[in-house]
C-alpha positions as CSV (number, residue, x, y, z in Angstrom):
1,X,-5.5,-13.9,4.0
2,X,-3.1,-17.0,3.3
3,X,0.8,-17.4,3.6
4,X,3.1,-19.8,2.5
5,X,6.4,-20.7,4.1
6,X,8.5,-22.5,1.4
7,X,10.7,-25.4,3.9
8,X,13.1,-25.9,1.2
9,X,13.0,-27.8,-2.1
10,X,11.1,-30.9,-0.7
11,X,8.0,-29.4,1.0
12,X,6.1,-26.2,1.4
13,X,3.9,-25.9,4.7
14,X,0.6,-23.1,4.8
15,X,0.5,-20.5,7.1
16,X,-3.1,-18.2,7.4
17,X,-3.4,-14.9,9.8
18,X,-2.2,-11.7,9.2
19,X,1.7,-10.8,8.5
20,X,2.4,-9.9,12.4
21,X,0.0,-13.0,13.6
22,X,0.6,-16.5,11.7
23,X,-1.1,-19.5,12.3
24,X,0.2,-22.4,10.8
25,X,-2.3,-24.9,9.1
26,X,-1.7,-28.8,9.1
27,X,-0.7,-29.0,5.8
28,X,2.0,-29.7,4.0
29,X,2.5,-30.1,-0.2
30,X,5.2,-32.6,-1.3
31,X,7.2,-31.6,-3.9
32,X,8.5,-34.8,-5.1
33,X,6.7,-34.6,-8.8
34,X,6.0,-32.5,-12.2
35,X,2.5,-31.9,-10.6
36,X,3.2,-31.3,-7.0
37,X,5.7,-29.1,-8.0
38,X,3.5,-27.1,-10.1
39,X,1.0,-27.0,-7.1
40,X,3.1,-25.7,-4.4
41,X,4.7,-23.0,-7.4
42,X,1.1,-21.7,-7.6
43,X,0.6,-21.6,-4.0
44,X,3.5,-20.1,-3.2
45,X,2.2,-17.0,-6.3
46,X,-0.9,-16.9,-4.0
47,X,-2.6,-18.3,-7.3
48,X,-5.8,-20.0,-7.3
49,X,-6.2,-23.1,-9.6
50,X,-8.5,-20.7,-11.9
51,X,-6.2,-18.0,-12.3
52,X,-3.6,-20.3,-13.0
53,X,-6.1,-21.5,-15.8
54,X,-7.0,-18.1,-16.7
55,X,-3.2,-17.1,-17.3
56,X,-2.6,-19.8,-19.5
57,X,-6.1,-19.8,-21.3
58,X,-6.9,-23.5,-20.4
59,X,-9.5,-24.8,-18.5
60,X,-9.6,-25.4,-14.4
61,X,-10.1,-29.2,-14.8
62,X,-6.9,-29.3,-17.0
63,X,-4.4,-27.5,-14.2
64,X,-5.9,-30.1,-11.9
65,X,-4.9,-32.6,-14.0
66,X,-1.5,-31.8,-14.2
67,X,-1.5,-30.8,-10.3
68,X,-2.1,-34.8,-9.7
69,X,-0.1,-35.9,-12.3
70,X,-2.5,-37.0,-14.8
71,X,-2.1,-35.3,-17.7
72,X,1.4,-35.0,-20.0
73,X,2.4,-31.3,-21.2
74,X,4.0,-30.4,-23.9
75,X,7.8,-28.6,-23.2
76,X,6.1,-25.1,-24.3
77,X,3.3,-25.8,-21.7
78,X,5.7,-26.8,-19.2
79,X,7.6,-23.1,-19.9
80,X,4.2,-21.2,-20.4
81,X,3.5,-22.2,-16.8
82,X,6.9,-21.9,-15.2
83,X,7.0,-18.3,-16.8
84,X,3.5,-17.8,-14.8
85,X,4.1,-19.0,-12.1
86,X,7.7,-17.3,-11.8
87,X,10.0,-20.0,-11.9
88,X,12.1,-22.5,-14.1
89,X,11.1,-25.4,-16.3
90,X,13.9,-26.8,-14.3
91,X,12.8,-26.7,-10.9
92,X,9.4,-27.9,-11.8
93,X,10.8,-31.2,-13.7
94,X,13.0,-31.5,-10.1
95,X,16.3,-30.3,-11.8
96,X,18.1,-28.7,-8.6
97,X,20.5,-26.5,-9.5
98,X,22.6,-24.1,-7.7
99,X,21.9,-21.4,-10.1
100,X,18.1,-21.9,-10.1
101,X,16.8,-19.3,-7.8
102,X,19.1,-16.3,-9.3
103,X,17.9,-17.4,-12.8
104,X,14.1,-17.5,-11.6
105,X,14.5,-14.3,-10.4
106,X,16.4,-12.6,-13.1
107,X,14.2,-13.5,-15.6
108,X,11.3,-12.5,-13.3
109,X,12.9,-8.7,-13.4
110,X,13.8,-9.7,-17.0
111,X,10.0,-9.0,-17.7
112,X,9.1,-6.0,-16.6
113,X,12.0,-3.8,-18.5
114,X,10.2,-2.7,-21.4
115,X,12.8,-1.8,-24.0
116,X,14.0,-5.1,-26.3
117,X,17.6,-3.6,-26.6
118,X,18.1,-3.3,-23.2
119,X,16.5,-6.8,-22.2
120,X,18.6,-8.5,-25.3
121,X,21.9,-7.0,-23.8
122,X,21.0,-8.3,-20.2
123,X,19.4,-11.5,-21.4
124,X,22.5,-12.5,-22.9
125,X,24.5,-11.3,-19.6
126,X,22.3,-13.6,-17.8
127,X,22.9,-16.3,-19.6
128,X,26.7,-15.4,-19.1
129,X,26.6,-16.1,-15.8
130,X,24.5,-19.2,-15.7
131,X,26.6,-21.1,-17.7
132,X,29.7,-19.9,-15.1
């Protein structure tokens, strides 16, 4: 079983054990770019470069390529995977923003409420308090 302990917005550092024994591996994932940004998202889901793939119906080789920075993505790509992987477009083009981590998570809980009304009426509240 892996961990991952986030060290703030800059790096992200890989833990492996159980939850009551961690042992931390020598490793450590920049997160200085569009790519490395996107890797440490994914790690920190516990996502594997193929079920990233598989969640966004592309090929493995193609999430590798924009892990290394190699490939350009279009804006709706770039949203497609921050919606995956549970985060903002924002944080992964290295936009940090006070606000990011309550808006990540609302719209995270935004997803599971079933009922469009309710989600329109609390969609719009979020974006109330964004803009504050």
């Amino acid at each position: 079983m892996r961990f991952v302990y986030c060290n703030g917005h800059n790096s992200t550092s890989l833990f492996s054990g159980s939850p009551g024994k961690k042992e931390k591996m020598n490793i450590s994932i920049k997160e200085e770019t569009l790519g490395q940004r996107i890797r440490a998202a994914r790690i920190r889901m516990g996502m594997t470069q193929e079920e990233l793939a598989e969640a966004l119906f592309v090929e493995k080789s193609t999430i590798s390529y924009y892990e290394n920075d190699k490939k350009e993505m279009r804006a709706s790509g770039l949203a497609e995977i921050a919606r995956v992987l549970k985060t903002t477009p924002n944080y992964l083009l290295g936009y940090t923003e006070d606000n990011n981590d309550f808006l990540s998570e609302a719209l995270s809980l935004l997803e599971g409420i079933k009922d469009e009304t309710v989600k329109k009426v609390l969609l719009a509240q979020i974006k109330a308090v964004a803009t504050l």
